[in-house]
C-alpha positions as CSV (number, residue, x, y, z in Angstrom):
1,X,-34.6,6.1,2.3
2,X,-32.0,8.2,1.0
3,X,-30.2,10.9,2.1
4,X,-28.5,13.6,-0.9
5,X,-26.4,16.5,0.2
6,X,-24.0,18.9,-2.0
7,X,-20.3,18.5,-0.7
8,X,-19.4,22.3,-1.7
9,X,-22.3,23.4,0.0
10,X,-22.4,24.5,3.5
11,X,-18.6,23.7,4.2
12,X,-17.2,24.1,7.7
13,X,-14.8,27.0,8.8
14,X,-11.4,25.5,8.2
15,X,-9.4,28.5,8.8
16,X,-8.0,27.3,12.0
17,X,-7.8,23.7,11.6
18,X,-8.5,21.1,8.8
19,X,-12.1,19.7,9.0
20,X,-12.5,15.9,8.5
21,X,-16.3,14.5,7.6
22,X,-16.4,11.0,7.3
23,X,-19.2,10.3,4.6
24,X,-19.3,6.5,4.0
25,X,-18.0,4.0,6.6
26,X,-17.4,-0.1,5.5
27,X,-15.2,-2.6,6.3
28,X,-13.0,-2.3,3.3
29,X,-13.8,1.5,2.4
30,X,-14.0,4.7,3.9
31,X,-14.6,7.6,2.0
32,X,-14.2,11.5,3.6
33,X,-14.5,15.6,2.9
34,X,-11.5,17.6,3.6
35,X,-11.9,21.1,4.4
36,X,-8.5,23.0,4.4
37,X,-7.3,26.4,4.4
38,X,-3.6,26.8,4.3
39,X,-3.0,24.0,6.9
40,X,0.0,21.4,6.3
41,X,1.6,18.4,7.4
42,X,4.4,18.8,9.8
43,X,7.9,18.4,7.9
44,X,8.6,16.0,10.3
45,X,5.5,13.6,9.4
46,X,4.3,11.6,7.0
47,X,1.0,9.4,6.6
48,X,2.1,5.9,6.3
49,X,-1.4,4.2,5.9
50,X,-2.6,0.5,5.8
51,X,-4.9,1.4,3.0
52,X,-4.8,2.5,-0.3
53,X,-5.7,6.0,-0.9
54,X,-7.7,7.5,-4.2
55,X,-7.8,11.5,-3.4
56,X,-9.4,14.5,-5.9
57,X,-9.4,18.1,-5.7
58,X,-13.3,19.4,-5.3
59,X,-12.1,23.1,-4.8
60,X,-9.0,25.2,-4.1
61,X,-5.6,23.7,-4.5
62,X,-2.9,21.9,-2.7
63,X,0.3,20.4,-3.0
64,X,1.7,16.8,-1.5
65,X,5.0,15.7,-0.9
66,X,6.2,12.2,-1.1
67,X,9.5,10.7,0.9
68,X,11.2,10.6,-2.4
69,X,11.5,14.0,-2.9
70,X,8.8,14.3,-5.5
71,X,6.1,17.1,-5.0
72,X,2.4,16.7,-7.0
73,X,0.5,20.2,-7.4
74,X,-3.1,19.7,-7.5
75,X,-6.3,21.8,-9.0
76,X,-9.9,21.3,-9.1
77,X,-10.3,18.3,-10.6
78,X,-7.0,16.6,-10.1
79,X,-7.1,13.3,-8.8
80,X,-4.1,10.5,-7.7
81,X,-4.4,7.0,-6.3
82,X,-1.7,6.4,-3.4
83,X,-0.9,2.7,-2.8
84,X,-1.0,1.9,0.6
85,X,2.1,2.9,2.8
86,X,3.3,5.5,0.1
87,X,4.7,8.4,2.3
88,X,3.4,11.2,1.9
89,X,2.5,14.9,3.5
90,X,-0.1,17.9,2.5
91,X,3.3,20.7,2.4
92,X,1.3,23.6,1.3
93,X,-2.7,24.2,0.5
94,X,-4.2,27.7,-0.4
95,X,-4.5,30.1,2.7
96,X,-6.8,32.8,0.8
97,X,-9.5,29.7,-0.1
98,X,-10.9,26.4,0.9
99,X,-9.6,23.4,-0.6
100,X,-12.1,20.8,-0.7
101,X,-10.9,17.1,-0.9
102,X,-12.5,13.8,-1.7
103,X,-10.9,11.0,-0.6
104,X,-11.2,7.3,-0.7
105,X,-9.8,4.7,1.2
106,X,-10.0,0.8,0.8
107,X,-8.3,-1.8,1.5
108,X,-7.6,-5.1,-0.1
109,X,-9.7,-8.0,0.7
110,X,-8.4,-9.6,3.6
């Protein structure tokens, strides 16, 4: 059996903390909603992941930060592949809305 649900639907209350749903769970990818509402990454962090990293804008907007200086803005729609253990940080998303995220992790086969 099969079990279909809308990801815009019914989305949690992120206004005091980013909300994390893990959807699919493998061995060599893991795919999760993001719920946020003007929450970012510390200055002082950075994810620095083992996997590679395939992110989309559902809803809302957000922008990320990378260790080089560079910033990306994304909109609804906007999508970016991170290779693994690219630096990076959420430095601002949209207090006044949710910003929905897909995002995709896999690895490499081992």
């Amino acid at each position: 059996m099969f079990k279909q649900n809308n990801l815009l639907e019914n989305l949690p209350n992120a206004r005091n903390a980013e909300v994390f749903d893990e959807i699919v769970k493998h061995p060599f990818v893991r795919i999760e909603r993001i719920v946020s509402r003007g929450q970012t990454t510390p200055d002082t962090d950075w994810y620095d992941q083992d996997e590679h990293e395939w992110v989309m804008v559902l809803e809302g907007h957000a922008e990320l930060a990378f260790e080089d200086g560079s910033r990306l803005t994304m909109r609804k729609g906007d999508q970016v592949t991170l290779p693994a253990h690219t630096k990076h940080r959420v430095s601002w998303t949209d207090p006044d809305q949710e910003t929905v995220w897909l995002a995709v992790f896999y690895r490499d086969k081992e």
